[in-house]
C-alpha positions, 0 to 999 in steps of 0.5 A, spaced: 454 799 234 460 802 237 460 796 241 460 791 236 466 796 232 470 796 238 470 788 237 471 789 230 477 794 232 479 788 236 480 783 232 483 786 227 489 788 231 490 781 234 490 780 225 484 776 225 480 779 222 481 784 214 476 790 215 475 794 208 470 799 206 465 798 200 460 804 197 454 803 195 450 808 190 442 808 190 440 812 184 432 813 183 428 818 178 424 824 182 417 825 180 419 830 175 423 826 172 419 820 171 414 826 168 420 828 162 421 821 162 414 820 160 412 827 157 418 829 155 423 834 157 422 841 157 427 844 151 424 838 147 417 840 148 419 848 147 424 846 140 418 842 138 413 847 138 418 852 135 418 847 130 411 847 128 411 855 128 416 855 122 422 856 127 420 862 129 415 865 135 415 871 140 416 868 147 411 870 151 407 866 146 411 860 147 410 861 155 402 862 154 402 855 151 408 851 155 406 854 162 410 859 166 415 853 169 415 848 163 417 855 158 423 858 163 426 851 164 425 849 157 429 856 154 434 855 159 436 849 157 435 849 150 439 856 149 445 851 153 445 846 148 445 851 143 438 849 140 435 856 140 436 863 141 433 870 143 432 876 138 428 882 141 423 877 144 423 873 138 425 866 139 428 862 133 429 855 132 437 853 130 437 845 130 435 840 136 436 832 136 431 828 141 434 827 148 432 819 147 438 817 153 436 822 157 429 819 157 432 811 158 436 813 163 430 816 167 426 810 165 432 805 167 432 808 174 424 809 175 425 804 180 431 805 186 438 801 183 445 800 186 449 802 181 457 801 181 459 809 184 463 810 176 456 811 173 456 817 176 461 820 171 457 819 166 455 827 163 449 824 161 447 822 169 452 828 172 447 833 168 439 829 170 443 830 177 444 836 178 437 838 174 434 834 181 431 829 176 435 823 178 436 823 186 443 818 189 443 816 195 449 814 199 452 809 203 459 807 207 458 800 209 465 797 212 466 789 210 469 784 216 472 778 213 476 773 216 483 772 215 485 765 213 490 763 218 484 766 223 484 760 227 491 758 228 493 765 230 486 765 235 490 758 238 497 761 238 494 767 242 490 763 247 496 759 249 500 765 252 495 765 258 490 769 261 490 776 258 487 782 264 486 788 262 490 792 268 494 788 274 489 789 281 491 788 289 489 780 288 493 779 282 499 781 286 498 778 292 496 771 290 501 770 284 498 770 279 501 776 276 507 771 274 502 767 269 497 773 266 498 776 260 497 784 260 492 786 254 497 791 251 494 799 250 491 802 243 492 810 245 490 811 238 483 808 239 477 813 239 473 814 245 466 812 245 462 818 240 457 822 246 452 827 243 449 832 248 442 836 246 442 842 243 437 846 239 437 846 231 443 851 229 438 856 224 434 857 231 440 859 235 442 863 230 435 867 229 436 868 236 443 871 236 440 877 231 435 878 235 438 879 241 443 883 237 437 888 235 435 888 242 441 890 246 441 895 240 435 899 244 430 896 237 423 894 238 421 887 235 416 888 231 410 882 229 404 883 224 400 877 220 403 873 215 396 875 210 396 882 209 392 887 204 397 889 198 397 897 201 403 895 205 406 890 201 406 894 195 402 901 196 405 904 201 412 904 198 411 907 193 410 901 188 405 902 182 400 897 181 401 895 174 408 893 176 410 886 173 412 885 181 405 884 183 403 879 178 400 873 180 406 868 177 410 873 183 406 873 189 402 868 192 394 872 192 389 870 198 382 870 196 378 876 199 380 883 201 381 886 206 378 894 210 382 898 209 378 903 213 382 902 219 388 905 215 384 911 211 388 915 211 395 911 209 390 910 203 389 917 202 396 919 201 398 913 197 393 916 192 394 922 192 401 920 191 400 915 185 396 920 181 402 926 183 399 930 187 402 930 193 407 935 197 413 932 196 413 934 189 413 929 186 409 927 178 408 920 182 406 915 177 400 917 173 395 913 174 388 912 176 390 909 184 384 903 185 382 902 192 380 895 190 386 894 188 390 896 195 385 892 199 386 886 196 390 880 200 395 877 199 402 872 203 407 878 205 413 878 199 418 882 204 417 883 211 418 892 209 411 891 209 412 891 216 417 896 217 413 901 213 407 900 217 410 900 223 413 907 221 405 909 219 402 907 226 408 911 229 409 916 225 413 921 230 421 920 232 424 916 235 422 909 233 427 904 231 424 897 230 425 890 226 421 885 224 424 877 223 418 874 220 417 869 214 416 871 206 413 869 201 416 868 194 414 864 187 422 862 188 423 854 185 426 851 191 434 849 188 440 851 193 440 858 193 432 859 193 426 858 197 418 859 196 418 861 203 424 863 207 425 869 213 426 876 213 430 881 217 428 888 216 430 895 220 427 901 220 430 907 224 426 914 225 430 920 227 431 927 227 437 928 223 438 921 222 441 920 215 445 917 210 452 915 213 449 914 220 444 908 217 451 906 214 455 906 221 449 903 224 449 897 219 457 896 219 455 896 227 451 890 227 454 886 222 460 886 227 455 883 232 453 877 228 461 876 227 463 879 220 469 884 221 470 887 215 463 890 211 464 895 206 458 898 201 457 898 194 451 904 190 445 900 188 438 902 187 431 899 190 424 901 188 423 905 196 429 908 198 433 913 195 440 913 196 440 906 196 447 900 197 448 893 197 452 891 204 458 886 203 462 882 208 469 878 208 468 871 209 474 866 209 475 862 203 468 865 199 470 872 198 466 878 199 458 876 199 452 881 198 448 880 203 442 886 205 441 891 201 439 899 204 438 906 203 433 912 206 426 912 205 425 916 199 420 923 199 414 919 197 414 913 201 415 919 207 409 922 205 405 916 204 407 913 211 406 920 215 413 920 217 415 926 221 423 925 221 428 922 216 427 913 216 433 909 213 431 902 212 434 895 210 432 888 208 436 882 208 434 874 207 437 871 214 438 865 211 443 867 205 446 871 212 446 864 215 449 860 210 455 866 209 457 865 216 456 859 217 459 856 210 452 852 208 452 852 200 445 849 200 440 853 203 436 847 204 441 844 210 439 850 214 432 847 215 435 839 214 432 834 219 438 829 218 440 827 225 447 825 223 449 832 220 446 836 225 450 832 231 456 833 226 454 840 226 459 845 230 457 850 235 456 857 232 463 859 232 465 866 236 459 866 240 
C-alpha cells in the first residue's frame, strides 16, 4: 500500500492526476436492537404495563414482571421522555406515544447499509446510537481520478529527457548529465510509516503498579478467583441480608466451600454479627448462618483478599497487595465492565494510623505520574475513618480514582489482627483511563491493531 500511495503521490505532483477523499458510513441494528425492533423497547413495554394497572404500580412489581435489565432500562428512559415519574416507590404513568420511528429505523438497518454520513445528525439515529442499538462503521476511502489533460501533460514531460533520481560518477564522466533531467525533491513527503513490537499498553501499565508496589517493600498477594462468601463479605463485617449480596449483584457458584480450615475467622465473624464481641460493638442482630458464609461465589472486590491476607498473617508488620480480577453484575457500557481488575492494599503496623495510609497513597500515586492528589471524607462499609483519593489530570479536572480508610474495630477482630490495618481499593482500569486520557474503557482491552500502532508509549515512564 504505501507503495502504491508514493505512486499516487507522484502522479498527483506532476498534475496528472486529482486525489479527493470520500467517507463511508455502514450502519447496522445490534442483536438488541432488532429485538426492540421486534419486541419493542423497554419504556414501551414498561408505559404499556402501567397502563393496564390503571396508571399506577409499585415498581418493585413492575421489575417482577419486566426482568431486572428490561425494568432499570425502561424506567430510565421513560422518565427522560417524560412519560413516568416516581413517587415514594410508586410509579405513575403521565402519558406515552408508541415509538413507531425508532422501530422503522431498526427495521431499516437489520441488515448493514451505507448511509450518506448526514443520516447521523438525525436525533432519532443519534439517540439508538448512543443506546448501542445501532452500531456505524466508519471508512475513509481516497478516490484517484485522472485529469483530463493527463495525457498531454505526461507527452510534454517525457520530452524534457531522461529524469534520475540523483547525479552518479557515470553520469558525469560520459556527459550524460548535460541531457538528463533531475527529478526534483518533495521534502514535505512522509517516510514510509515502520511499526515496531511492543506489548499491549494496559499490560505495561498493570506491570508499572506492581513494580511500584514492590519497590515499596509490599508483597504480592494470589488467591482463587472463587471463593466462599466469608471473605467476601463476612469477614468484613457485611450483614448477610445486605442488598450487596443478592443474586442481581454477584455472580453465585454452585456448592459450597469448608470452611474448617478458617474455623476460627467463622467463629469470630458470628460472635461479631450477633454483638458479642470484644470490640464493643452491638454488631448487626442477627442469627449469623455458617451455611451461608460457606457458600461460594466469583470475588466482588479483590478486599477479600487483602482481608484474608491479614487473618493468615495476623501479627505486624505485613504489607501486601492484590492485582486481580473482579466480578460485577455491572452492564458493559463505557465506563462499566462485568469483569475488570483490581488494585487493593493493606498495611499492618504498630502505630500505623490515619495520616501515615494517607502519605503512603499520595506516595504511590506519585510513582504511577499523578503529581497532585488530594482527599476528600467519604464512608465504606469496612473502614472507619473513610476518604475518596482524587488526582489532577490535565484537560479532565480532579477525578476520584480509589477509596480508603482504616479498618474499623470489627473487621480487626474478626480478621485477628494484632496492629492498626489501613487499606485502600481502586479499579486499575478507571486509574488506566485517567492517566492515559481513554474515555472508554473498553479500548483498554481493544484488539484493533490500528489503534494499538497509534497508541503512544506510556508518558513519563
Amino acid at each position: 500500500m504505501s507503495t502504491v500511495a508514493s505512486l499516487v503521490e507522484l502522479l498527483r505532483s506532476k498534475g496528472l492526476v486529482e486525489v479527493r477523499e470520500r467517507r463511508r458510513v455502514v450502519v447496522e441494528a445490534s442483536e438488541e436492537g432488532k429485538r426492540y425492533a421486534s419486541e419493542g423497547f423497554p419504556e414501551e413495554r414498561l408505559a404499556r404495563e402501567l397502563a393496564s394497572r390503571g396508571g399506577r404500580a409499585p415498581a418493585r412489581d413492575l421489575a417482577e414482571v419486566l426482568g431486572r435489565d428490561a425494568f432499570r432500562i425502561g424506567i430510565s428512559w421513560a422518565r427522560r421522555r417524560g412519560w413516568v415519574s416516581i413517587e415514594s416507590g410508586i410509579a405513575v404513568l403521565k402519558g406515552f406515544e408508541p415509538l413507531d420511528r425508532h422501530r422503522e429505523i431498526l427495521q431499516r438497518f437489520s441488515t448493514p447499509r451505507e448511509v450518506d454520513p448526514d443520516v447521523l445528525q438525525d436525533p432519532v439515529v443519534s439517540e439508538l446510537v448512543k443506546r448501542g442499538l445501532l452500531s456505524v462503521r466508519e471508512r475513509k476511502e481516497k478516490v484517484v481520478k485522472l485529469r483530463d489533460d493527463a495525457v498531454d501533460r505526461a507527452r510534454q514531460l517525457l520530452s524534457v529527457g531522461e529524469a534520475v533520481p540523483h547525479l552518479t560518477h557515470e553520469l558525469l564522466a560520459s556527459g550524460r548529465w548535460r541531457a538528463v533531467v533531475l527529478k526534483p525533491y518533495n521534502v514535505e513527503a512522509l517516510p514510509p510509516t515502520r511499526y515496531p513490537g511492543k506489548k499491549h499498553f494496559f499490560i505495561e501499565f498493570v506491570k508499572r503498579v506492581r513494580e511500584v508496589m514492590l519497590a515499596l517493600g509490599f508483597e504480592e498477594i494470589r488467591y482463587d478467583y472463587v471463593i466462599p462468601e466469608l471473605w467476601n463479605f463476612d469477614a468484613l463485617f457485611q450483614p448477610q441480608d445486605h442488598p450487596a449480596r443478592d443474586v442481581y449483584d454477584v455472580f453465585y457458584v454452585p456448592g459450597s466451600c469448608d470452611l474448617q480450615p478458617f474455623k476460627e475467622v467463622a467463629e469470630r465473624a458470628k460472635l461479631v454479627h450477633e454483638g458479642d464481641s470484644r470490640c464493643g460493638s452491638r454488631g448487626w442482630g442477627y442469627s449469623w448462618s455458617l451455611e451461608k458464609a460457606s457458600k461460594l461465589m466469583l470475588r466482588s472486590h479483590a478486599t477479600a483478599a487483602t482481608v484474608r491476607f491479614i487473618a493468615e498473617r495476623k501479627e505486624p508488620p505485613a504489607r501486601g497487595f492484590c492485582i486481580g480480577r473482579v466480578f460485577r453484575r455491572d452492564r458493559m457500557d463505557a465506563t462499566h465492565l462485568p469483569e475488570f481488575t483490581n488494585f487493593d492494599g493493606v498495611v499492618m503496623e504498630r502505630g500505623f494510623s490515619f495520616r501515615k495510609l494517607l502519605g503512603l497513597l499520595t506516595q504511590i500515586m506519585r510513582s504511577l505520574g499523578f503529581q497532585r492528589v488530594r482527599f476528600r471524607p467519604a464512608y465504606f462499609p469496612f473502614t472507619e475513618p473513610s476518604v475518596e483519593g482524587m488526582v489532577l489530570i490535565e484537560g479532565m479536572g480532579w477525578v476520584e480514582v480509589f477509596g480508603a480508610g482504616m479498618f474499623r474495630p470489627e473487621v480487626l477482630e474478626i480478621a485477628g489482627a494484632k496492629a492498626p490495618v489501613g487499606a485502600w481499593g481502586m479499579g486499575l482500569e478507571r486509574l488506566a483511563m485517567a492517566l492515559l486520557s481513554i474515555n472508554d474503557i473498553r479500548n483498554l482491552y481493544t484488539r484493533d491493531v490500528d489503534f494499538l500502532r497509534r497508541f503512544p508509549l506510556l508518558r513519563g515512564w
